[in-house]
MIVO-123100 format. One record per residue: residue number from 0; x negated, y negated, z of N, C-alpha, C in turn. Coordinates in steps of 0.001 Angstrom, whole numbers. Example, Ala and Ser with C-alpha at 12.3 -4.5 7.8 and 13.67 -1.06 7.14 Angstrom:
BEGIN
@num 0	n.u -13190	n.v 5690	n.w 7800	ca.u -12300	ca.v 4500	ca.w 7800	c.u -13200	c.v 3300	c.w 7800
@num 1	n.u -12850	n.v 2250	n.w 7080	ca.u -13670	ca.v 1060	ca.w 7140	c.u -12900	c.v -30	c.w 7870
! end
This chain:
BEGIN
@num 0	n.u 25366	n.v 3491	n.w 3953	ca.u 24590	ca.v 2357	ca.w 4425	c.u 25019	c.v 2019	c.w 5841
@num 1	n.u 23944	n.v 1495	n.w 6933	ca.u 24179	ca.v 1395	ca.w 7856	c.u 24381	c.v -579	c.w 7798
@num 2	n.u 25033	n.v -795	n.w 8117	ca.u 25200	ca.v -2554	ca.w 7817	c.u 24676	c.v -2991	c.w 9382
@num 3	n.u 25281	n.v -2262	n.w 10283	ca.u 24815	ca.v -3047	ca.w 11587	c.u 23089	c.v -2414	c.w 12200
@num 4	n.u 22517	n.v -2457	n.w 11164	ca.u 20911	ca.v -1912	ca.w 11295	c.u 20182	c.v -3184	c.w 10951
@num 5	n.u 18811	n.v -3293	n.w 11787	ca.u 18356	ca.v -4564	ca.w 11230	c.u 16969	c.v -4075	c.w 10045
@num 6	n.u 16811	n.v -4597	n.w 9231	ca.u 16163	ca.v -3774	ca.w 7969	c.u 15062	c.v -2916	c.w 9017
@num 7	n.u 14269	n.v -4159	n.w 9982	ca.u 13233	ca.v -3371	ca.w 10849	c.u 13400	c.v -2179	c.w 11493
@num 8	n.u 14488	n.v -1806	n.w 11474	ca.u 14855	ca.v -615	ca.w 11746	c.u 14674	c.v 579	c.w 10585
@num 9	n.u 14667	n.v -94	n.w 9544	ca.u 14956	ca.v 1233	ca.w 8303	c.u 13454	c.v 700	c.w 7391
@num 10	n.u 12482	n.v -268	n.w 7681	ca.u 11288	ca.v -560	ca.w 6951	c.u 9506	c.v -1221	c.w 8225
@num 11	n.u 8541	n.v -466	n.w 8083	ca.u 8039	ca.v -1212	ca.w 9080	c.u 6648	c.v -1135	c.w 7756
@num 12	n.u 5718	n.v -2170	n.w 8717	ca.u 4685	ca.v -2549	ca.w 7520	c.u 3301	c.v -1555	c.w 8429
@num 13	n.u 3054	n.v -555	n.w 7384	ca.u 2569	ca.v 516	ca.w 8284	c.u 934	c.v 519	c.w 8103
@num 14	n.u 269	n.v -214	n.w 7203	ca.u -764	ca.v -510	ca.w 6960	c.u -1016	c.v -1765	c.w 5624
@num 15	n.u -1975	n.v -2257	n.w 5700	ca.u -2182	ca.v -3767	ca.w 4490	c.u -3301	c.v -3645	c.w 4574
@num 16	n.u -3712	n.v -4741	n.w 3303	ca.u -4840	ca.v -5279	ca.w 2772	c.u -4769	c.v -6883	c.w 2784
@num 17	n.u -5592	n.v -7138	n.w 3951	ca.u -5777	ca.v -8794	ca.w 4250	c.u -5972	c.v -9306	c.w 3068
@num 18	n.u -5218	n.v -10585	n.w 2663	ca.u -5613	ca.v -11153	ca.w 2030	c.u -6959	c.v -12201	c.w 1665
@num 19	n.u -7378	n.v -11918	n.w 382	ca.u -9010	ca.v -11914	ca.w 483	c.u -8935	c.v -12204	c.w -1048
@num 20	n.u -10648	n.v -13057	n.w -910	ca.u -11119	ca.v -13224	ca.w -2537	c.u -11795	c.v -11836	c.w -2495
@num 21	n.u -11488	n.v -11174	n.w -3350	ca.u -11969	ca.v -9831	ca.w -3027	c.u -13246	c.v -9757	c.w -4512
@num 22	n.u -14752	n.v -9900	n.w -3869	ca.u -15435	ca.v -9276	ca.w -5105	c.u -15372	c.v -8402	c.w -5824
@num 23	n.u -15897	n.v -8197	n.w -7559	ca.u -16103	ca.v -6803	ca.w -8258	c.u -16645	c.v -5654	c.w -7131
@num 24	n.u -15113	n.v -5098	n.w -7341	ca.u -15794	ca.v -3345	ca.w -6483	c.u -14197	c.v -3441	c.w -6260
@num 25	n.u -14558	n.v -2469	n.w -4668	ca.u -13034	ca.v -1562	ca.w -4178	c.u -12776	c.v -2148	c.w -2771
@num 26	n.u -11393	n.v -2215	n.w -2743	ca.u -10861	ca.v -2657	ca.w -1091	c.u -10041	c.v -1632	c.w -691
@num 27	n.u -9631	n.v -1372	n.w 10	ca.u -8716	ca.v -546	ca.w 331	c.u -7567	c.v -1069	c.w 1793
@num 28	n.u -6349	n.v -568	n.w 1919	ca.u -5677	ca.v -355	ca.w 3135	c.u -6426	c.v 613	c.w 4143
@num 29	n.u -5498	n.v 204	n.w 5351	ca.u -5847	ca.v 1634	ca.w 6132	c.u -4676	c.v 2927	c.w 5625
@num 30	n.u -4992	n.v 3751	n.w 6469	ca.u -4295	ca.v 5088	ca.w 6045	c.u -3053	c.v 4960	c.w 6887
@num 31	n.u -1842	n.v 5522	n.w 6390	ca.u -561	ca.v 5459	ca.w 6359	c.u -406	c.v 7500	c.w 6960
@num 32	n.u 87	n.v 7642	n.w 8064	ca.u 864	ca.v 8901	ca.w 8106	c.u 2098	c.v 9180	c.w 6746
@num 33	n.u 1983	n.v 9599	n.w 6203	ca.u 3257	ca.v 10292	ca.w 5429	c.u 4349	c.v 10585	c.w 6385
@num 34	n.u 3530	n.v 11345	n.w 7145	ca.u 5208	ca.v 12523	ca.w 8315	c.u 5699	c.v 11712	c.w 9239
@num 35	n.u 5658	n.v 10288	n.w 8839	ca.u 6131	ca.v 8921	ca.w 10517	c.u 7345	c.v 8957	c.w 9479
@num 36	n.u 7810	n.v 8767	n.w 8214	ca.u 8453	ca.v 7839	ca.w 7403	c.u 8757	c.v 9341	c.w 5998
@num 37	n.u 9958	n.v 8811	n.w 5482	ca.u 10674	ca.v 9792	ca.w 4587	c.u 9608	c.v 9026	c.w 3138
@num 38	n.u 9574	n.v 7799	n.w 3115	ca.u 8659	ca.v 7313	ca.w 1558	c.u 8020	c.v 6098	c.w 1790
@num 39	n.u 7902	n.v 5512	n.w 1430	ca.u 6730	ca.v 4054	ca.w 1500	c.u 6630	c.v 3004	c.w -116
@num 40	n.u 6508	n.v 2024	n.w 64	ca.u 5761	ca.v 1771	ca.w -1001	c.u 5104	c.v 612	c.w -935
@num 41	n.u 4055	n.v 716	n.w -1907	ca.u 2648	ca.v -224	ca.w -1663	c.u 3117	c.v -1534	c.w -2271
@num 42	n.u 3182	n.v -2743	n.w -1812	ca.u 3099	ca.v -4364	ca.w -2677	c.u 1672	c.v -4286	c.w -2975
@num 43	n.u 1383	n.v -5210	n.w -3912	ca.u 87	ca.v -5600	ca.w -4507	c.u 577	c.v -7562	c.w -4734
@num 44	n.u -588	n.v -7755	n.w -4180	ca.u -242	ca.v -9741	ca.w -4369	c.u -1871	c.v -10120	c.w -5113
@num 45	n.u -1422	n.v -10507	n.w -6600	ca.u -2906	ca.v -11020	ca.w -6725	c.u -2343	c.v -12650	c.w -7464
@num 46	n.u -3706	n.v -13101	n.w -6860	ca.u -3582	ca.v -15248	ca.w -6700	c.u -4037	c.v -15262	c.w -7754
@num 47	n.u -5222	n.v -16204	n.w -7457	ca.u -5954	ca.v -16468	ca.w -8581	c.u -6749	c.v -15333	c.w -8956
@num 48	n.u -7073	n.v -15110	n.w -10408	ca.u -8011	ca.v -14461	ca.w -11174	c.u -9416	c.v -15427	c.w -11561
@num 49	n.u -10661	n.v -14732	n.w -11545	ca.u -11752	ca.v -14939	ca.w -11355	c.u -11609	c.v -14904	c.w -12908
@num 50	n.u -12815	n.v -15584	n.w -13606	ca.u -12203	ca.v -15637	ca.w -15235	c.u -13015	c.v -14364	c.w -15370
@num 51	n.u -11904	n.v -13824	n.w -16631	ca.u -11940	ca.v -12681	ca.w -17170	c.u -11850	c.v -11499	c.w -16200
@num 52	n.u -11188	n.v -11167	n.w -15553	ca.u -11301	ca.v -10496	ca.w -13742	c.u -10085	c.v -9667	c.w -14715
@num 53	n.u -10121	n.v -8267	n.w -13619	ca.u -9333	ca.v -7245	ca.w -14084	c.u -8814	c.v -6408	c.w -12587
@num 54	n.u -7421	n.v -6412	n.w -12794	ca.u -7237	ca.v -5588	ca.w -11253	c.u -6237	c.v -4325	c.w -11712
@num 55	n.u -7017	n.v -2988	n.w -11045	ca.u -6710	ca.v -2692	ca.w -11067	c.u -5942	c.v -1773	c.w -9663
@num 56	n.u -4726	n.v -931	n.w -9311	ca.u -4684	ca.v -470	ca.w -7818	c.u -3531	c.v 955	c.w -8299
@num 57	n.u -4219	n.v 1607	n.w -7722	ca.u -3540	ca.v 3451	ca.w -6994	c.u -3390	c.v 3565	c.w -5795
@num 58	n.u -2509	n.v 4706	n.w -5664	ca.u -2469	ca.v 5115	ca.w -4074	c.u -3155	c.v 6535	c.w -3605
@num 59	n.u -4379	n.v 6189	n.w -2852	ca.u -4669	ca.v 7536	ca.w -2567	c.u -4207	c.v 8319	c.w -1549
@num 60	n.u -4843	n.v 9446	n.w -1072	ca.u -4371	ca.v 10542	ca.w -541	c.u -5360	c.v 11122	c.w -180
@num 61	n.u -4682	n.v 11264	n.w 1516	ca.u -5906	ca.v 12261	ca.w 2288	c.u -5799	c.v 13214	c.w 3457
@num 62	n.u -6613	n.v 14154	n.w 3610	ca.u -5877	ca.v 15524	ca.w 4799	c.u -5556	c.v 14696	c.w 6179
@num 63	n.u -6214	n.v 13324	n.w 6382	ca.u -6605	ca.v 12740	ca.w 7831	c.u -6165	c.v 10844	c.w 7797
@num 64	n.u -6681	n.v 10746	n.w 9152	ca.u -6540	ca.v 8823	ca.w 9128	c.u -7954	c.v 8506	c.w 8917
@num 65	n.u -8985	n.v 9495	n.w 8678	ca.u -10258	ca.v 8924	ca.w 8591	c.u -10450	c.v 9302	c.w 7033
@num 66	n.u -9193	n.v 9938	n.w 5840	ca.u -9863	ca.v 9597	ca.w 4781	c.u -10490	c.v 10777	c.w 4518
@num 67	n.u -10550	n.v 11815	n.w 4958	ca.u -11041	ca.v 13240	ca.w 4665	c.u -10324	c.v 13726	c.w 3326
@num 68	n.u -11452	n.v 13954	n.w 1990	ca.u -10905	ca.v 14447	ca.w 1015	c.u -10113	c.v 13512	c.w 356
@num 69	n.u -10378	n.v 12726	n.w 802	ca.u -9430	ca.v 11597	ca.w -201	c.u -9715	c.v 11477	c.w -1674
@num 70	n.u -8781	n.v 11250	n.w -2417	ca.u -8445	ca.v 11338	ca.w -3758	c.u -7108	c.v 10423	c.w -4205
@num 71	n.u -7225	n.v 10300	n.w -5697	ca.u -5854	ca.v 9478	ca.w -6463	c.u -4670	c.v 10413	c.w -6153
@num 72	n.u -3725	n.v 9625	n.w -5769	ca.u -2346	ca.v 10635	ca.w -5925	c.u -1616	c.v 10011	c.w -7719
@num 73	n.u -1767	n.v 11891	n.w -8365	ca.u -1061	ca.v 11721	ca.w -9908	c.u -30	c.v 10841	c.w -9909
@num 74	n.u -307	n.v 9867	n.w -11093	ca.u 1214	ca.v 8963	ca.w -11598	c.u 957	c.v 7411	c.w -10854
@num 75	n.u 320	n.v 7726	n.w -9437	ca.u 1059	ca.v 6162	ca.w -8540	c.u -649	c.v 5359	c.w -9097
@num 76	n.u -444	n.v 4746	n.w -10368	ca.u -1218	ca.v 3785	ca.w -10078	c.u -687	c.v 2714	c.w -11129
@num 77	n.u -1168	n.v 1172	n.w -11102	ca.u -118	ca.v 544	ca.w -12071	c.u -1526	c.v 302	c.w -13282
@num 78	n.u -445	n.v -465	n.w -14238	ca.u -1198	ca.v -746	ca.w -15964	c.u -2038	c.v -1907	c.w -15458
@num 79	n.u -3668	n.v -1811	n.w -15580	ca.u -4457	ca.v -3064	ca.w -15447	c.u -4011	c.v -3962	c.w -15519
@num 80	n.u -4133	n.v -5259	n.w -14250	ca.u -3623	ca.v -6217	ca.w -15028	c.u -5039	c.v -7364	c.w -15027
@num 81	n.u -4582	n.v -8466	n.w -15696	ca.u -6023	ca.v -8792	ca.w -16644	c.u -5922	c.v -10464	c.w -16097
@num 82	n.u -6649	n.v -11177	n.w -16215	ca.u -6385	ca.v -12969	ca.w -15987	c.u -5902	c.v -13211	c.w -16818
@num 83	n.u -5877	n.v -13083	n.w -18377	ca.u -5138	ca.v -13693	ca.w -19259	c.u -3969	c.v -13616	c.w -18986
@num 84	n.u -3193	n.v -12588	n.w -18319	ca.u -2073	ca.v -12601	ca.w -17937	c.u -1208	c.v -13448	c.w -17072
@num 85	n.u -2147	n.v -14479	n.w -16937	ca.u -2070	ca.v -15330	ca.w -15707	c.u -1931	c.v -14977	c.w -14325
@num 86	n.u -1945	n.v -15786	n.w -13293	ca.u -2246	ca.v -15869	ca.w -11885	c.u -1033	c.v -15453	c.w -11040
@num 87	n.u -1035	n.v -15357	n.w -10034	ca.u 301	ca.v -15183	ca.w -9069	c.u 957	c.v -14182	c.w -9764
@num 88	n.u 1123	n.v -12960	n.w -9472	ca.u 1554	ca.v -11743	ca.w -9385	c.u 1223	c.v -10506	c.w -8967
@num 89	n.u 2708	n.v -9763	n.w -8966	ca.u 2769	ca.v -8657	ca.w -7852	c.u 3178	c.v -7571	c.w -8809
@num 90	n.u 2815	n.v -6193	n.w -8037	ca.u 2965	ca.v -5235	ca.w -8757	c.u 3744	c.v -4022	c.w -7562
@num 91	n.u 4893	n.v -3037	n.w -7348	ca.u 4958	ca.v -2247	ca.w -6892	c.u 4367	c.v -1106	c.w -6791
@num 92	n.u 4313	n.v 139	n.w -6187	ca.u 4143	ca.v 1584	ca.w -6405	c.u 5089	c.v 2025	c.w -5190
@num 93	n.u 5779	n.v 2915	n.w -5688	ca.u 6854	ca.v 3701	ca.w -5177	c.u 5871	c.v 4864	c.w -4738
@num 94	n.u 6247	n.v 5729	n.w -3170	ca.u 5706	ca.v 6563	ca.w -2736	c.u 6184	c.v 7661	c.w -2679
@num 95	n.u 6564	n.v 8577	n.w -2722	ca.u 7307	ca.v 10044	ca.w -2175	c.u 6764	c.v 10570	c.w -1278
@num 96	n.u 7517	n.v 11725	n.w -261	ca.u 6672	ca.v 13001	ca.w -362	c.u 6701	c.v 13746	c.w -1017
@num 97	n.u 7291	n.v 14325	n.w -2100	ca.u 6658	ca.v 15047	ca.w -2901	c.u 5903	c.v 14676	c.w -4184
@num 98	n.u 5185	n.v 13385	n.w -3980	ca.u 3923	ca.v 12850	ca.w -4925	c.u 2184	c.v 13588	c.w -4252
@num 99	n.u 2810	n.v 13693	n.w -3006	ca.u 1464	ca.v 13982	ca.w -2078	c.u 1322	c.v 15887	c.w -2507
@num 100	n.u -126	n.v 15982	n.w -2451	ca.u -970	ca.v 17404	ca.w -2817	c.u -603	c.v 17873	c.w -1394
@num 101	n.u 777	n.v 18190	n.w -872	ca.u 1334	ca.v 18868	ca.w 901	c.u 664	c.v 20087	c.w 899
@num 102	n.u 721	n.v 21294	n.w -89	ca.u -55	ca.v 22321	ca.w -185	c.u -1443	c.v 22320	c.w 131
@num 103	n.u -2187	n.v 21601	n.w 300	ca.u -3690	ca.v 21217	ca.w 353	c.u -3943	c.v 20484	c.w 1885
@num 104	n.u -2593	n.v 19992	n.w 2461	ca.u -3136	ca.v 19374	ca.w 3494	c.u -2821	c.v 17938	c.w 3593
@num 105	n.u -2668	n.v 17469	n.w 2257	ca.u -2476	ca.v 16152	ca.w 2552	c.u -1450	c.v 15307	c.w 2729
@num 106	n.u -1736	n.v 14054	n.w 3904	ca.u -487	ca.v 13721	ca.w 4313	c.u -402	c.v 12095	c.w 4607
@num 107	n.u -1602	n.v 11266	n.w 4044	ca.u -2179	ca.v 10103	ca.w 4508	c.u -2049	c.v 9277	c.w 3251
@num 108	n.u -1840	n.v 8270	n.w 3381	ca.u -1812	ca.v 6875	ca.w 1949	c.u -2259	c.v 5943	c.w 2144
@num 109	n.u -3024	n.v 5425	n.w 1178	ca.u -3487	ca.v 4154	ca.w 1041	c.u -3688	c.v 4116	c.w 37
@num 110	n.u -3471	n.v 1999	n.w -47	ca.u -3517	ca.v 1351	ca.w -934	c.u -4790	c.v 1254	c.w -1592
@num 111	n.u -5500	n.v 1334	n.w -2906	ca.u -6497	ca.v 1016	ca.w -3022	c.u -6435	c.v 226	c.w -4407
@num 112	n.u -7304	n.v -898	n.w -3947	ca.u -7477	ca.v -1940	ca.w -5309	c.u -8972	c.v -2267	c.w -5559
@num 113	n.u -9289	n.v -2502	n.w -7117	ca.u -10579	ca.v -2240	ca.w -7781	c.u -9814	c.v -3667	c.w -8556
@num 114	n.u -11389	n.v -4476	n.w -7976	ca.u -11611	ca.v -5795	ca.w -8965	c.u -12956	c.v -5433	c.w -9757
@num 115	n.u -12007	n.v -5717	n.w -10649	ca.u -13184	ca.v -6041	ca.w -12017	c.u -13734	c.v -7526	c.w -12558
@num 116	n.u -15505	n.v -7545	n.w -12556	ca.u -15522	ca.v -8545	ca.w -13642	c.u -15520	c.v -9583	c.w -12759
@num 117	n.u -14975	n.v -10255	n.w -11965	ca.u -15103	ca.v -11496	ca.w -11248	c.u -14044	c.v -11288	c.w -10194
@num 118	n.u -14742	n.v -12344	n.w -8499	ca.u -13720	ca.v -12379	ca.w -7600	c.u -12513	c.v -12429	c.w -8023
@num 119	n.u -11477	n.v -12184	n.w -7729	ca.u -10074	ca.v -12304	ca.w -7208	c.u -9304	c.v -12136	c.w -5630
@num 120	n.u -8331	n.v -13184	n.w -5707	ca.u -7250	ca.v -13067	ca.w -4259	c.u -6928	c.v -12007	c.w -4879
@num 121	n.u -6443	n.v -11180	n.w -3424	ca.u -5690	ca.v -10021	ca.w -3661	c.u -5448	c.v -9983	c.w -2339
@num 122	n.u -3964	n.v -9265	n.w -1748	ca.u -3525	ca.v -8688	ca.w -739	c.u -2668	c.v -7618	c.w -946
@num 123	n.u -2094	n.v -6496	n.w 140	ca.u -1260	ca.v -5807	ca.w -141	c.u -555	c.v -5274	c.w 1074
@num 124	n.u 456	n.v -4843	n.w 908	ca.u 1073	ca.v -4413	ca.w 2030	c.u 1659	c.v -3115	c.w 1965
@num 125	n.u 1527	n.v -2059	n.w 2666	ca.u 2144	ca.v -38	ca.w 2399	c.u 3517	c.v -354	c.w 3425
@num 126	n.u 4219	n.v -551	n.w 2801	ca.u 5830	ca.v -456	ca.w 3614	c.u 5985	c.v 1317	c.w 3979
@num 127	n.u 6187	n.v 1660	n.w 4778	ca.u 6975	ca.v 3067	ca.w 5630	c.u 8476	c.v 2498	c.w 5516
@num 128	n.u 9040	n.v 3446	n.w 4985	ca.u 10653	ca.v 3428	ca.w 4792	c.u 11323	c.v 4495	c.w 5381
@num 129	n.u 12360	n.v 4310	n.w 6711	ca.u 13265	ca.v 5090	ca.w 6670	c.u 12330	c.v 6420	c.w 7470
@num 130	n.u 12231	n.v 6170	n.w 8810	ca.u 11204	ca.v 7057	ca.w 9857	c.u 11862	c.v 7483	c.w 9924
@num 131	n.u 11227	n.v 9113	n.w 10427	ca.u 11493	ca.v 10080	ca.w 10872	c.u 12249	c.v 10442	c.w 12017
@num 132	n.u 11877	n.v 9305	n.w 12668	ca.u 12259	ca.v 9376	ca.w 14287	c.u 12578	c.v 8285	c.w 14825
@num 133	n.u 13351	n.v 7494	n.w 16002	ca.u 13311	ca.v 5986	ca.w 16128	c.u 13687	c.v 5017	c.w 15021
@num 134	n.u 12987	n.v 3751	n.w 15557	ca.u 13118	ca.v 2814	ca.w 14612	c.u 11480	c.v 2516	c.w 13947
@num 135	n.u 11686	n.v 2146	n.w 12395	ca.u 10476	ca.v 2213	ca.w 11797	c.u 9539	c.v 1122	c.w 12253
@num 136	n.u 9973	n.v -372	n.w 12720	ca.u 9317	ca.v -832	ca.w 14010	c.u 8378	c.v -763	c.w 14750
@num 137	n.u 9204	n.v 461	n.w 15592	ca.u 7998	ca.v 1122	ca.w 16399	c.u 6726	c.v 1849	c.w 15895
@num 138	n.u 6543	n.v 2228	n.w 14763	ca.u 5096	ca.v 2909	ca.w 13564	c.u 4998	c.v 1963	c.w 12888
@num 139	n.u 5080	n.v 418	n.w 13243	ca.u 3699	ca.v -699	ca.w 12006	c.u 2949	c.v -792	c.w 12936
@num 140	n.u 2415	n.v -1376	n.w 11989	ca.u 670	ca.v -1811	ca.w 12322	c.u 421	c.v -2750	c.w 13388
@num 141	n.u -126	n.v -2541	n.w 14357	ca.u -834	ca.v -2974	ca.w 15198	c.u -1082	c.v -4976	c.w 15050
@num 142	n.u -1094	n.v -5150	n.w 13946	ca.u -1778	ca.v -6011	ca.w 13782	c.u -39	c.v -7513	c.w 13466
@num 143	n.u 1196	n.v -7017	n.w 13179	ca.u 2206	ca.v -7624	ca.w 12817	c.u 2354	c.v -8301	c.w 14551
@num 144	n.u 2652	n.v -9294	n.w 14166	ca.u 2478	ca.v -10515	ca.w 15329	c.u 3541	c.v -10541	c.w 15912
@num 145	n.u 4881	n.v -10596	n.w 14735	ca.u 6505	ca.v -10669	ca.w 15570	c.u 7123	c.v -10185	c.w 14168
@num 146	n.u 8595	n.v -9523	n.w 15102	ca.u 9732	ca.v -8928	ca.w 14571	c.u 10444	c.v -10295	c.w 14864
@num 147	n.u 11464	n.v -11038	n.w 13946	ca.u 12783	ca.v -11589	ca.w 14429	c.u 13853	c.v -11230	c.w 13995
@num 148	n.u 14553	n.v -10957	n.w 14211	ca.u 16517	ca.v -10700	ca.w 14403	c.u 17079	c.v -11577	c.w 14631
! end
Protein backbone atom coordinates (compact mmCIF):
# COMPACT_ATOMS: atom_id res chain seq x y z
CA UNK A 1 0.00 0.00 0.00
CA UNK A 2 1.05 3.31 -0.92
CA UNK A 3 -0.15 5.55 2.27
CA UNK A 4 1.31 8.83 0.96
CA UNK A 5 -1.04 8.50 -2.35
CA UNK A 6 -4.15 10.48 -2.45
CA UNK A 7 -7.02 7.82 -3.29
CA UNK A 8 -7.38 10.25 -6.61
CA UNK A 9 -4.44 8.99 -7.53
CA UNK A 10 -5.29 5.18 -7.37
CA UNK A 11 -9.44 5.80 -8.31
CA UNK A 12 -10.92 8.35 -10.92
CA UNK A 13 -14.74 8.49 -11.85
CA UNK A 14 -14.36 7.52 -15.51
CA UNK A 15 -17.89 7.64 -16.70
CA UNK A 16 -21.74 7.96 -14.77
CA UNK A 17 -25.24 7.97 -15.05
CA UNK A 18 -26.81 11.43 -14.03
CA UNK A 19 -28.99 11.14 -11.65
CA UNK A 20 -32.56 10.94 -12.97
CA UNK A 21 -36.25 9.74 -12.53
CA UNK A 22 -35.48 7.40 -15.07
CA UNK A 23 -38.74 5.99 -17.07
CA UNK A 24 -39.68 2.13 -17.94
CA UNK A 25 -36.87 1.33 -20.53
CA UNK A 26 -32.86 1.58 -20.56
CA UNK A 27 -30.24 4.31 -19.47
CA UNK A 28 -26.97 3.77 -19.81
CA UNK A 29 -23.28 5.35 -18.83
CA UNK A 30 -20.87 6.47 -21.27
CA UNK A 31 -18.17 4.03 -22.32
CA UNK A 32 -15.20 3.47 -20.07
CA UNK A 33 -11.63 2.48 -21.86
CA UNK A 34 -10.68 -0.82 -20.11
CA UNK A 35 -6.72 -0.26 -21.19
CA UNK A 36 -6.65 3.51 -19.09
CA UNK A 37 -7.16 1.42 -15.68
CA UNK A 38 -6.14 -2.31 -14.35
CA UNK A 39 -10.33 -2.81 -13.11
CA UNK A 40 -13.28 -0.54 -12.39
CA UNK A 41 -16.37 -0.92 -10.74
CA UNK A 42 -19.87 0.28 -11.42
CA UNK A 43 -22.07 1.98 -8.16
CA UNK A 44 -25.74 1.79 -8.82
CA UNK A 45 -27.89 4.50 -6.51
CA UNK A 46 -31.61 3.88 -6.71
CA UNK A 47 -34.10 6.61 -4.55
CA UNK A 48 -37.34 6.27 -4.76
CA UNK A 49 -39.19 3.35 -6.50
CA UNK A 50 -42.14 4.08 -8.73
CA UNK A 51 -44.83 1.59 -7.22
CA UNK A 52 -44.24 -1.77 -8.19
CA UNK A 53 -40.94 -0.57 -10.34
CA UNK A 54 -38.17 -3.14 -10.88
CA UNK A 55 -34.42 -2.30 -11.48
CA UNK A 56 -32.56 -4.02 -12.99
CA UNK A 57 -28.37 -3.19 -14.14
CA UNK A 58 -25.25 -5.15 -16.09
CA UNK A 59 -22.17 -4.08 -17.43
CA UNK A 60 -21.76 -4.07 -21.01
CA UNK A 61 -19.05 -4.40 -23.41
CA UNK A 62 -17.82 -3.04 -26.57
CA UNK A 63 -14.92 -3.12 -29.49
CA UNK A 64 -15.18 1.05 -29.34
CA UNK A 65 -16.34 4.46 -27.32
CA UNK A 66 -19.19 4.56 -29.76
CA UNK A 67 -20.58 1.14 -28.54
CA UNK A 68 -19.72 -1.01 -31.59
CA UNK A 69 -20.96 -4.60 -30.94
CA UNK A 70 -21.93 -4.01 -27.70
CA UNK A 71 -23.22 -6.75 -25.58
CA UNK A 72 -23.71 -8.09 -21.65
CA UNK A 73 -20.40 -8.93 -20.13
CA UNK A 74 -21.06 -12.88 -18.49
CA UNK A 75 -21.67 -12.83 -14.58
CA UNK A 76 -21.52 -8.72 -14.04
CA UNK A 77 -25.07 -8.09 -13.58
CA UNK A 78 -26.90 -7.81 -10.08
CA UNK A 79 -30.32 -9.85 -8.62
CA UNK A 80 -33.45 -7.52 -9.62
CA UNK A 81 -34.16 -5.38 -7.22
CA UNK A 82 -37.93 -4.67 -6.70
CA UNK A 83 -39.85 -1.54 -4.58
CA UNK A 84 -41.03 -3.81 -2.09
CA UNK A 85 -37.66 -3.94 -1.12
CA UNK A 86 -37.80 -0.53 -0.21
CA UNK A 87 -36.18 2.78 -1.37
CA UNK A 88 -32.58 4.14 -1.04
CA UNK A 89 -30.21 1.58 -2.21
CA UNK A 90 -27.07 0.67 -3.84
CA UNK A 91 -25.77 -2.16 -5.52
CA UNK A 92 -21.95 -2.87 -6.67
CA UNK A 93 -20.43 -4.73 -9.81
CA UNK A 94 -16.86 -5.50 -9.69
CA UNK A 95 -15.02 -5.20 -13.15
CA UNK A 96 -11.93 -7.16 -14.41
CA UNK A 97 -10.00 -7.49 -17.35
CA UNK A 98 -10.36 -10.71 -17.73
CA UNK A 99 -14.40 -10.49 -17.53
CA UNK A 100 -14.10 -8.61 -20.96
CA UNK A 101 -14.55 -10.91 -24.52
CA UNK A 102 -10.28 -9.30 -25.17
CA UNK A 103 -10.17 -12.05 -27.90
CA UNK A 104 -12.98 -10.39 -29.93
CA UNK A 105 -11.83 -6.92 -29.52
CA UNK A 106 -13.40 -5.76 -26.71
CA UNK A 107 -12.25 -3.21 -24.45
CA UNK A 108 -15.07 -0.57 -23.43
CA UNK A 109 -17.71 -0.62 -20.24
CA UNK A 110 -20.67 0.62 -19.38
CA UNK A 111 -23.07 0.82 -16.94
CA UNK A 112 -26.42 -0.12 -18.05
CA UNK A 113 -29.73 0.08 -16.06
CA UNK A 114 -33.35 -1.16 -17.13
CA UNK A 115 -36.40 0.27 -15.20
CA UNK A 116 -39.22 -1.69 -15.05
CA UNK A 117 -42.92 -1.04 -14.52
CA UNK A 118 -42.79 2.56 -13.25
CA UNK A 119 -40.33 5.71 -13.05
CA UNK A 120 -37.52 5.40 -10.71
CA UNK A 121 -34.36 7.71 -9.33
CA UNK A 122 -31.49 6.06 -10.37
CA UNK A 123 -27.79 7.16 -10.75
CA UNK A 124 -24.50 5.50 -11.19
CA UNK A 125 -21.05 5.95 -11.22
CA UNK A 126 -18.01 3.38 -13.34
CA UNK A 127 -14.98 4.01 -10.96
CA UNK A 128 -11.42 3.21 -13.09
CA UNK A 129 -9.10 1.78 -10.47
CA UNK A 130 -5.48 1.80 -10.37
CA UNK A 131 -4.32 3.37 -14.17
CA UNK A 132 -2.13 2.25 -16.22
CA UNK A 133 -0.14 5.20 -16.48
CA UNK A 134 -0.06 8.55 -14.29
CA UNK A 135 -2.52 9.36 -11.90
CA UNK A 136 -6.14 7.96 -12.35
CA UNK A 137 -7.26 11.73 -12.04
CA UNK A 138 -6.00 12.57 -15.04
CA UNK A 139 -8.67 9.73 -17.15
CA UNK A 140 -12.20 10.97 -15.30
CA UNK A 141 -14.70 12.36 -16.82
CA UNK A 142 -14.81 15.53 -18.17
CA UNK A 143 -17.67 16.46 -16.42
CA UNK A 144 -16.15 16.09 -12.31
CA UNK A 145 -16.03 19.77 -11.22
CA UNK A 146 -13.14 19.43 -8.41
CA UNK A 147 -10.56 17.08 -6.90
CA UNK A 148 -9.77 18.14 -3.07
CA UNK A 149 -6.72 17.00 -1.03
Amino acid sequence: MQGNLNPSARAAIAAFLPPQQAAAGTVTSGWMDMRTFFDAHATLSVGVFGAGATVDAKIEQATDANGTNAKAVNGLAITQLVAAGGNNRQSVINVRQEDLDKNAGFKFVRLSVTVGVAATFVSGTLIGLDARYGAAAANQSASVAETVS
